[in-house]
Biopython code that builds the backbone (N, CA, C, O; Angstrom):
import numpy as np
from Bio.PDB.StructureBuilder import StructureBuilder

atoms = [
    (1, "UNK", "N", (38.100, -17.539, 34.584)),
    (1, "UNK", "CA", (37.299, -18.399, 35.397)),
    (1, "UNK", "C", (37.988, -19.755, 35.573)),
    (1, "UNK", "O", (38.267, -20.259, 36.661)),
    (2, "UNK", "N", (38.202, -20.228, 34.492)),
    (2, "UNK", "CA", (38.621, -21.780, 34.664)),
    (2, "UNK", "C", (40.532, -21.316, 35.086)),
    (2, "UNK", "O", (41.030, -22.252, 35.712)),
    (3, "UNK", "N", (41.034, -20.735, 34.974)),
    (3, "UNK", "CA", (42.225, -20.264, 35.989)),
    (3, "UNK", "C", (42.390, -20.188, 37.479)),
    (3, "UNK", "O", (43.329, -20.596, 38.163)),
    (4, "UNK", "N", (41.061, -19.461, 37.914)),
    (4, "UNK", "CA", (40.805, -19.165, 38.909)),
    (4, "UNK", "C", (40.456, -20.683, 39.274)),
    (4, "UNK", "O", (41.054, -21.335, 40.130)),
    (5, "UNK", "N", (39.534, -21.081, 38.594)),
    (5, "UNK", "CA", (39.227, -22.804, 39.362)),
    (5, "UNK", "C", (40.613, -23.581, 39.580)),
    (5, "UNK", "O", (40.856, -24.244, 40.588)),
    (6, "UNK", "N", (41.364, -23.433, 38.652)),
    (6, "UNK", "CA", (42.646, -24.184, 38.606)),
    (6, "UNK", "C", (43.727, -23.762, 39.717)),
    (6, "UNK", "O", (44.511, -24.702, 39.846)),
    (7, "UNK", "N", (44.035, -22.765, 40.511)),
    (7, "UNK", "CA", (44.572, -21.486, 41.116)),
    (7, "UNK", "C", (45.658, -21.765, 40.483)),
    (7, "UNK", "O", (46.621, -22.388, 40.931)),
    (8, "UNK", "N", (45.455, -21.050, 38.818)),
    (8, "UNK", "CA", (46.614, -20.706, 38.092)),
    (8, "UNK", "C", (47.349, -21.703, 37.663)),
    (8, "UNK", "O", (48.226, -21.311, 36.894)),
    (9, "UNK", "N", (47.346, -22.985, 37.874)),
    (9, "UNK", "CA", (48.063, -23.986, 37.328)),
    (9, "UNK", "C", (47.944, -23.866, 35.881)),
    (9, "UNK", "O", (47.142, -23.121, 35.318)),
    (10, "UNK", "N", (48.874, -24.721, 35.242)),
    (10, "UNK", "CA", (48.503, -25.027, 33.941)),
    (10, "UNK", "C", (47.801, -25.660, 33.670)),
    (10, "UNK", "O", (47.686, -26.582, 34.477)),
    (11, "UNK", "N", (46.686, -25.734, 32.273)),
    (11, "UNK", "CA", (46.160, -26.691, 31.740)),
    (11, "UNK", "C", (45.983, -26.829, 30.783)),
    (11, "UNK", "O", (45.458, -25.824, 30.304)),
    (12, "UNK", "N", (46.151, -27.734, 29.962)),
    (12, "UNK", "CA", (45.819, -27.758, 28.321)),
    (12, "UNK", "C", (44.616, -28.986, 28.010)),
    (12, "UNK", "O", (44.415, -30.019, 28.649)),
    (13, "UNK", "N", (44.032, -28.556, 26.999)),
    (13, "UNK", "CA", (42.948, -29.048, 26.686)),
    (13, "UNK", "C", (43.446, -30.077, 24.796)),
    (13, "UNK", "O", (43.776, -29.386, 23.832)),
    (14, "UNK", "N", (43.411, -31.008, 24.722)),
    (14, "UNK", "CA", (43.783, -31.309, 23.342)),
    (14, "UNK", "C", (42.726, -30.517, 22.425)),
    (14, "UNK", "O", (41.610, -30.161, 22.801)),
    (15, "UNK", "N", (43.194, -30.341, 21.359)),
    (15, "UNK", "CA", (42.423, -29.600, 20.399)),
    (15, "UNK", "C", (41.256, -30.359, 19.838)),
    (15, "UNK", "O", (40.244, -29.671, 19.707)),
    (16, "UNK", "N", (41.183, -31.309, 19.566)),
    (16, "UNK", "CA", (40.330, -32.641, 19.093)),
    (16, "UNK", "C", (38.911, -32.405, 20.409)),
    (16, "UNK", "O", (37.805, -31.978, 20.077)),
    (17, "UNK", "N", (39.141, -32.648, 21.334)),
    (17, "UNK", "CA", (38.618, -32.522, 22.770)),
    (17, "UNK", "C", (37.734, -31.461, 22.635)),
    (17, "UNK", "O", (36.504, -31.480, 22.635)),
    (18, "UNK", "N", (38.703, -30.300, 22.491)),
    (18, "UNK", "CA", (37.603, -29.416, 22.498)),
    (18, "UNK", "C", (36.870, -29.237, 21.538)),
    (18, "UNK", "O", (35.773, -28.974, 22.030)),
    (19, "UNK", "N", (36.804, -29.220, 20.611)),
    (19, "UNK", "CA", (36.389, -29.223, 19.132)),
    (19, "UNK", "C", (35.147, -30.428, 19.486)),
    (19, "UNK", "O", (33.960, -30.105, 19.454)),
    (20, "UNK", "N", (35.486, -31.511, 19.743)),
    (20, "UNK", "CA", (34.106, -32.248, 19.555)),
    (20, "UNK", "C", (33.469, -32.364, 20.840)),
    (20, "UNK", "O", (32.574, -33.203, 20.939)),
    (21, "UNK", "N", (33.881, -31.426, 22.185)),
    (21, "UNK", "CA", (33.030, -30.563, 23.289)),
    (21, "UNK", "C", (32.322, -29.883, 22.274)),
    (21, "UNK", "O", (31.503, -30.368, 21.494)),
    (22, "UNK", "N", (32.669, -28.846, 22.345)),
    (22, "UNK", "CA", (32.156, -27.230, 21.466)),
    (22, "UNK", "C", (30.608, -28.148, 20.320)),
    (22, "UNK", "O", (29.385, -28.010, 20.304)),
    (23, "UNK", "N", (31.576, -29.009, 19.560)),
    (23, "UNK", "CA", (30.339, -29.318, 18.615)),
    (23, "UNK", "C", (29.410, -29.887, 19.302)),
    (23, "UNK", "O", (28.289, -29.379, 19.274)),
    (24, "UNK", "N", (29.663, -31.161, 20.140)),
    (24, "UNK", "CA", (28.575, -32.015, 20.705)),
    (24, "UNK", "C", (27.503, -30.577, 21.713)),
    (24, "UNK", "O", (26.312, -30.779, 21.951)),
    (25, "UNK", "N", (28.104, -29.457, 22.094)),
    (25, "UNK", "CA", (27.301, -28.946, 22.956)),
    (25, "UNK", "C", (26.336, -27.810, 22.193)),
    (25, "UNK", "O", (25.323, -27.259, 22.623)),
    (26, "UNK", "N", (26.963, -27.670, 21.003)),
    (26, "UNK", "CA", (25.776, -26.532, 19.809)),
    (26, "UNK", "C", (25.023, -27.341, 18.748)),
    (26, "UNK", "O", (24.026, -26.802, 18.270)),
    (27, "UNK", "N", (25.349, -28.508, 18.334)),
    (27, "UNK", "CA", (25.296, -29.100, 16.868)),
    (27, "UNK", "C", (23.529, -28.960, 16.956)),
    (27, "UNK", "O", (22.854, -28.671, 15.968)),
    (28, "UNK", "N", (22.928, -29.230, 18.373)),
    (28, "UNK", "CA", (21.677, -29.600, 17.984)),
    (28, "UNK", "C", (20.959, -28.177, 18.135)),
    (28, "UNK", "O", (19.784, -28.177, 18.502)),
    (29, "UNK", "N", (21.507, -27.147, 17.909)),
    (29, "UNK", "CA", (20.533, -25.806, 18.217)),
    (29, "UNK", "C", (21.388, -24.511, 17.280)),
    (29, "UNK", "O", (20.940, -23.365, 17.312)),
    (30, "UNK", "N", (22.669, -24.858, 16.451)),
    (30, "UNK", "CA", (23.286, -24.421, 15.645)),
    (30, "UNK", "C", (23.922, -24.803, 14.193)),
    (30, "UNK", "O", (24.789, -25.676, 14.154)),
    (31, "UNK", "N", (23.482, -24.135, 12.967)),
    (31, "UNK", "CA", (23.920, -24.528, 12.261)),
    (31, "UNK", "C", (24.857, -24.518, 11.766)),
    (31, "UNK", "O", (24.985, -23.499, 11.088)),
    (32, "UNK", "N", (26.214, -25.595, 11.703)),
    (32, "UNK", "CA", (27.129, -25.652, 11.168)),
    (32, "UNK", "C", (27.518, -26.369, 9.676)),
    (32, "UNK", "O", (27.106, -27.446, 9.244)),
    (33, "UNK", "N", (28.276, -25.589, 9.157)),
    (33, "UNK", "CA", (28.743, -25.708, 7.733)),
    (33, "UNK", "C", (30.241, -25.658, 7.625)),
    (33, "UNK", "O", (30.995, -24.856, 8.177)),
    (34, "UNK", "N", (30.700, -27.161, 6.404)),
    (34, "UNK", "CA", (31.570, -27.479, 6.327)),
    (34, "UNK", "C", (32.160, -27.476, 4.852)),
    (34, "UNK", "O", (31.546, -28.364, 4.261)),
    (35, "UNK", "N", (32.782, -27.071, 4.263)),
    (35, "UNK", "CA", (33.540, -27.500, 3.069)),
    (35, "UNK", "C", (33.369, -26.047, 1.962)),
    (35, "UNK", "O", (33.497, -26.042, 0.737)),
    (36, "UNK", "N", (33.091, -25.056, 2.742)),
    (36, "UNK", "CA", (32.857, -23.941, 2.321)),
    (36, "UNK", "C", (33.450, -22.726, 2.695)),
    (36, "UNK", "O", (33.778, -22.532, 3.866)),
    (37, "UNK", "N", (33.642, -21.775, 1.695)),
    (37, "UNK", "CA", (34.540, -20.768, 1.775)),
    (37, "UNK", "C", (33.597, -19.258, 1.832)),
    (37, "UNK", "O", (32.426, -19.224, 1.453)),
    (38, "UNK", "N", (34.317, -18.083, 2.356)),
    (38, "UNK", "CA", (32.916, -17.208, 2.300)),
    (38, "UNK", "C", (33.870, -16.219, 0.884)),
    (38, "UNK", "O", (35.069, -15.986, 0.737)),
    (39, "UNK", "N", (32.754, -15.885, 0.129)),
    (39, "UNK", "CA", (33.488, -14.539, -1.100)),
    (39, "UNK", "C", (33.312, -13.298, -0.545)),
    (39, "UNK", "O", (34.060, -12.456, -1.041)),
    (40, "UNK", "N", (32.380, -12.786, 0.551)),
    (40, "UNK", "CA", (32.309, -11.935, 1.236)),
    (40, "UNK", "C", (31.159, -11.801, 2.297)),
    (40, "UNK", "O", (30.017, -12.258, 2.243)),
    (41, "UNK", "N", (31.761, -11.054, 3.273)),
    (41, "UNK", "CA", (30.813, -10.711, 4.076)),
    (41, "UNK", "C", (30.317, -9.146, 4.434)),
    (41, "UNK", "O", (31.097, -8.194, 4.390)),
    (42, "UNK", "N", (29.056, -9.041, 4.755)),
    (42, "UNK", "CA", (28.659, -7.531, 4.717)),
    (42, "UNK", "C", (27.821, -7.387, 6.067)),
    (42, "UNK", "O", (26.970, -8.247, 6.292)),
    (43, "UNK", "N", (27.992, -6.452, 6.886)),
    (43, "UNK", "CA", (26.974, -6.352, 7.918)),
    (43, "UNK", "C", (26.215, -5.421, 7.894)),
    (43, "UNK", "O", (26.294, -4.331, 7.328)),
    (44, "UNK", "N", (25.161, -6.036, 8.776)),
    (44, "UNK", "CA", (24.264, -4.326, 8.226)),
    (44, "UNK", "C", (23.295, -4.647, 9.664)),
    (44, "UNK", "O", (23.459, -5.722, 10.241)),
    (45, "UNK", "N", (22.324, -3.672, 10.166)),
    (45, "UNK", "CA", (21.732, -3.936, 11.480)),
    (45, "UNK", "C", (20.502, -5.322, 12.039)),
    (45, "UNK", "O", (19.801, -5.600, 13.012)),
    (46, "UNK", "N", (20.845, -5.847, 10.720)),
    (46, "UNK", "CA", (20.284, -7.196, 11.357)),
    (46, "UNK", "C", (20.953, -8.351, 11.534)),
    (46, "UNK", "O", (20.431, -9.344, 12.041)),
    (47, "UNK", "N", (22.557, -8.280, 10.990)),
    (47, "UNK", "CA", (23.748, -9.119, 11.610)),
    (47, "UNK", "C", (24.378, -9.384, 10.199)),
    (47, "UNK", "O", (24.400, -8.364, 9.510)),
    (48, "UNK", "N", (24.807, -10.308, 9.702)),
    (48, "UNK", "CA", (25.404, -10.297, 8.503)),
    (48, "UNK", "C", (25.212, -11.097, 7.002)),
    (48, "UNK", "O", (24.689, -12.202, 7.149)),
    (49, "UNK", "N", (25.456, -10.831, 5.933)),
    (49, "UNK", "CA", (25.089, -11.211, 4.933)),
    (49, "UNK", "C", (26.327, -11.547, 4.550)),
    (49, "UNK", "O", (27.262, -10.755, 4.665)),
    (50, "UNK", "N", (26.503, -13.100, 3.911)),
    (50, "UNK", "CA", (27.362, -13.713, 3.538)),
    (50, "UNK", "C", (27.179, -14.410, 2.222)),
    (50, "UNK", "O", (26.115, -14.956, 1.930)),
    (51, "UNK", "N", (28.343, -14.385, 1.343)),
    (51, "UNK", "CA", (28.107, -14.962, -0.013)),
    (51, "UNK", "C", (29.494, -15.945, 0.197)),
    (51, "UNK", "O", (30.647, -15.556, 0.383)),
    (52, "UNK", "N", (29.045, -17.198, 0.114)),
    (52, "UNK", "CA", (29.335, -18.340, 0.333)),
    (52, "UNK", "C", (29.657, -19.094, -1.165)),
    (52, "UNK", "O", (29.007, -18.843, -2.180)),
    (53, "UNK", "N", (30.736, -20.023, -1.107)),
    (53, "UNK", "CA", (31.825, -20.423, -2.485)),
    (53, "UNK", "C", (30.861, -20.833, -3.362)),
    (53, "UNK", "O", (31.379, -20.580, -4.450)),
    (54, "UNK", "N", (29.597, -21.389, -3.613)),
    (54, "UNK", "CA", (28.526, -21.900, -4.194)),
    (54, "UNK", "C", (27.744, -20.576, -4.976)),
    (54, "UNK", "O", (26.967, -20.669, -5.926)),
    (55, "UNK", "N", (28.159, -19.402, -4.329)),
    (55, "UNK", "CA", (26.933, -17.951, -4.912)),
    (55, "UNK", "C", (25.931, -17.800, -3.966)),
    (55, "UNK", "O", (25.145, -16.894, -4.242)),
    (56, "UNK", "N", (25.716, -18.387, -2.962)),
    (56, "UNK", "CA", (24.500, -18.713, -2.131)),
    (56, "UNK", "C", (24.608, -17.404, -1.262)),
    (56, "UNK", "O", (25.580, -17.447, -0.507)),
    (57, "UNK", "N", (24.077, -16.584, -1.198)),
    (57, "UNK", "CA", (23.965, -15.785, -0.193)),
    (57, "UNK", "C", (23.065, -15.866, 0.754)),
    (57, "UNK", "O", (21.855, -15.880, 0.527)),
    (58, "UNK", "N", (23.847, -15.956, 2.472)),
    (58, "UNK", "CA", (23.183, -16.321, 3.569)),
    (58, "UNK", "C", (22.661, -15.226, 4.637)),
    (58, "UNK", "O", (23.395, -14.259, 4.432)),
    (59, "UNK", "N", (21.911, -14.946, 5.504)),
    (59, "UNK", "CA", (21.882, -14.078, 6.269)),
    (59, "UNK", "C", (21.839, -14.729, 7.815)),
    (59, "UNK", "O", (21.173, -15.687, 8.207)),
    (60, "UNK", "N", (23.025, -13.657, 8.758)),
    (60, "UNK", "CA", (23.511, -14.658, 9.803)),
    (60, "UNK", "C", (23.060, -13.512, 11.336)),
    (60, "UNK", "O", (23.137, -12.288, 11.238)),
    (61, "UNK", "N", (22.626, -14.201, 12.605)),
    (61, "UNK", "CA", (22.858, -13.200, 13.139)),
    (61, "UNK", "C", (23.983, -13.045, 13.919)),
    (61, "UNK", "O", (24.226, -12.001, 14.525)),
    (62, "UNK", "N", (24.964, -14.421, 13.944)),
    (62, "UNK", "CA", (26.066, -14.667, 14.481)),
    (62, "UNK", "C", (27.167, -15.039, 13.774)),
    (62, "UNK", "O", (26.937, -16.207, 13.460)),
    (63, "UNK", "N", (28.359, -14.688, 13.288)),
    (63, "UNK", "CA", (29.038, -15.387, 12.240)),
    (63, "UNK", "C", (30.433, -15.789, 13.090)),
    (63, "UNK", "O", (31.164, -14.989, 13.674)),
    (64, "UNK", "N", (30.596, -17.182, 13.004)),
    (64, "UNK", "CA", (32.187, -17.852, 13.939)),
    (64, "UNK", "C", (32.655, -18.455, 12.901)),
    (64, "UNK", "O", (31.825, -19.045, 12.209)),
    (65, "UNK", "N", (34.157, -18.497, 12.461)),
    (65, "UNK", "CA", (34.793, -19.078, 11.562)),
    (65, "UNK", "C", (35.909, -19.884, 11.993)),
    (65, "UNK", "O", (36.496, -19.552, 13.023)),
    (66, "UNK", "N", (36.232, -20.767, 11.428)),
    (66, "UNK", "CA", (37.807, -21.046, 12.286)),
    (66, "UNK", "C", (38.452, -21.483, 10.795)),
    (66, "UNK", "O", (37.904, -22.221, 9.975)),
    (67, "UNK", "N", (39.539, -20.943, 10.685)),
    (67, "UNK", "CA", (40.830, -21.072, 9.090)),
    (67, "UNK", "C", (41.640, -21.897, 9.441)),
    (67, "UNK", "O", (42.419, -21.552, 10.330)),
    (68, "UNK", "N", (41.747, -23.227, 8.896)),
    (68, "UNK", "CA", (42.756, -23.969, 8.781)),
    (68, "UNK", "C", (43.880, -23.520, 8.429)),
    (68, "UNK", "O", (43.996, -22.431, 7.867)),
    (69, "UNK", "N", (44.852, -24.280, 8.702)),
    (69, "UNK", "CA", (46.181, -23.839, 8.713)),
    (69, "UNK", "C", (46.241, -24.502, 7.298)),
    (69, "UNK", "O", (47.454, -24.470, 7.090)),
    (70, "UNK", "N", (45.804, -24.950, 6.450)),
    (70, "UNK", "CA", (46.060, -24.950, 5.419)),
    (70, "UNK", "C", (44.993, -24.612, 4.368)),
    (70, "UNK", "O", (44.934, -25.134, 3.255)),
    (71, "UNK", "N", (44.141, -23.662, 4.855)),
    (71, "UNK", "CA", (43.137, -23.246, 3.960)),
    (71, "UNK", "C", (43.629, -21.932, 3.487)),
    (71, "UNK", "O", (44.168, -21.155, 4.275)),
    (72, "UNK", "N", (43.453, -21.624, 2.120)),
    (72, "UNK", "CA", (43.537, -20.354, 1.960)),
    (72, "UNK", "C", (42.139, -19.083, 2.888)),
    (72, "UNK", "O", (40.951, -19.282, 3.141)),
    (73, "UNK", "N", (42.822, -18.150, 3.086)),
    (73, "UNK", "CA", (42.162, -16.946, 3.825)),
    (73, "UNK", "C", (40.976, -16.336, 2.445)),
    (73, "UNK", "O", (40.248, -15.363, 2.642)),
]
sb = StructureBuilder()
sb.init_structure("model")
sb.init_model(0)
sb.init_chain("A")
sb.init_seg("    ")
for serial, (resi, resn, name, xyz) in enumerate(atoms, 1):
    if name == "N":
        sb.init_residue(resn, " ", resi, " ")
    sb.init_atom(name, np.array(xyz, "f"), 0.0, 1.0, " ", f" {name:<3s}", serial, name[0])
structure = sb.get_structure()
């Protein structure tokens, strides 16, 4: 889509940019979490169950992650 708007030109977006797009446009209707690692995840038909670096086990119906380049996997 946004190619087609562009007719194929290049475009780059800074990473920073988008990142605090993306947040400013979910933060108030999604919950995001920071400074935490997952020990596993399990799905099952109501979306997924996550055990989070604390022991906390969460239940998600959407799960998005993004791994730093210097976080362990």
């Amino acid at each position: 889509m946004l190619r087609k708007a562009l007719n194929g030109r290049f475009f780059s977006i800074p990473r920073g940019d988008l990142a605090r797009t993306l947040y400013d446009t979910i933060s108030d209707r999604v919950e995001v979490l920071y400074s935490v690692s997952m020990h596993s995840v399990i799905q099952n038909a109501q979306g997924v169950v996550v055990e989070l670096s604390g022991g906390e086990r969460r239940c998600f119906d959407l799960l998005a992650i993004r791994i730093g380049m210097k976080r362990p996997m």
